[in-house]
Every structure is written in C-alpha cells, then in structure tokens.
N, C-alpha and C positions, 0 to 999 in steps of 0.2 A: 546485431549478432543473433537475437531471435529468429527474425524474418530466416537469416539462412542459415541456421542451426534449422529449421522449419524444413525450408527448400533442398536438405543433406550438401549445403556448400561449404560449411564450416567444416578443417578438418579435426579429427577426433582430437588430436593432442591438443588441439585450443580448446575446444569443450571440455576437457581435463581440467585444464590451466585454467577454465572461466569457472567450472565446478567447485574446482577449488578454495575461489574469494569470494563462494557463497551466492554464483549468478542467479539469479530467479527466474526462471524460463516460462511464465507463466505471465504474460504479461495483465492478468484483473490480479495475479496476487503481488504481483511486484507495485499494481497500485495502493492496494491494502495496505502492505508491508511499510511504505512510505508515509502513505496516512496515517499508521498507527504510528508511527514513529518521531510522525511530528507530533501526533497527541502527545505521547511519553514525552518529548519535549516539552512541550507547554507545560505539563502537569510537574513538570521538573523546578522550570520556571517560577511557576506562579503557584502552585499547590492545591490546583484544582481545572476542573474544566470545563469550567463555564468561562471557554472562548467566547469572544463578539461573534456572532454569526457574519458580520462583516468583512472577517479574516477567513483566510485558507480553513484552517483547523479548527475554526467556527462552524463556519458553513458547513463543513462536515459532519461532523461532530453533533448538528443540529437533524443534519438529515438523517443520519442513525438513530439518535432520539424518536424522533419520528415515525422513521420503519419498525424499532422495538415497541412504538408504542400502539401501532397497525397489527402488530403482530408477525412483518414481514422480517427476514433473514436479515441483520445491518450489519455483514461481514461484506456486503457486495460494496465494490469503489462507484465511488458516487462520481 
C-alpha cells in the first residue's frame, strides 16, 4: 500500500480508510514503531531489557545501546 500510495495508485478513500487504523507511511518509522513495540513487550514481560542480544529485541536493543553510546541517533531501525 506504500509503494502505491507513493506511485498516486491508491485511491484517496482507501488512504482515508488506511489513515484511519493508524497506517504508517513511512516505511524506517513503521520499522521503529515495531521495534519499540516489541521492546515495550518484552519489558512488559520480563520487567527489564536486558534481552539476549541473540533474540530479535536483543539485538536491537544492543545496537541502540551502542549508537547512544557513540553518541549516534538510536531512533534509526536497525
């Protein structure tokens, strides 16, 4: 739906109707968005987030550690 919401193939009322249930049209923030959300999962879980870096939300989560610790941006999907 991106690609041709992009291309102007989508017509407007489904952009409404995708608007509507919150579509993310941005596909590095719809990465984010997911990534954070399984953190907030995990952290729900387990009550912390020191994931295995072995796991999805690990590895993640490792690599943001990381770029805060560089001093780079860790809003960027990894």
């Amino acid at each position: 739906m991106r690609d041709a919401a992009t291309a102007g193939r989508l017509e407007a009322d489904w952009i409404t109707e995708l608007d509507a249930l919150g579509m993310i049209w941005d596909k590095h923030d719809a990465a984010w968005r997911a990534r954070l959300a399984a953190a907030a999962d995990y952290l729900r879980a387990h009550g912390h987030l020191a994931a295995p870096a072995t796991t999805p939300v690990g590895a993640w989560l490792a690599k943001a550690r990381t770029k805060h610790c560089a001093g780079s941006p860790s809003n960027t999907p990894a």
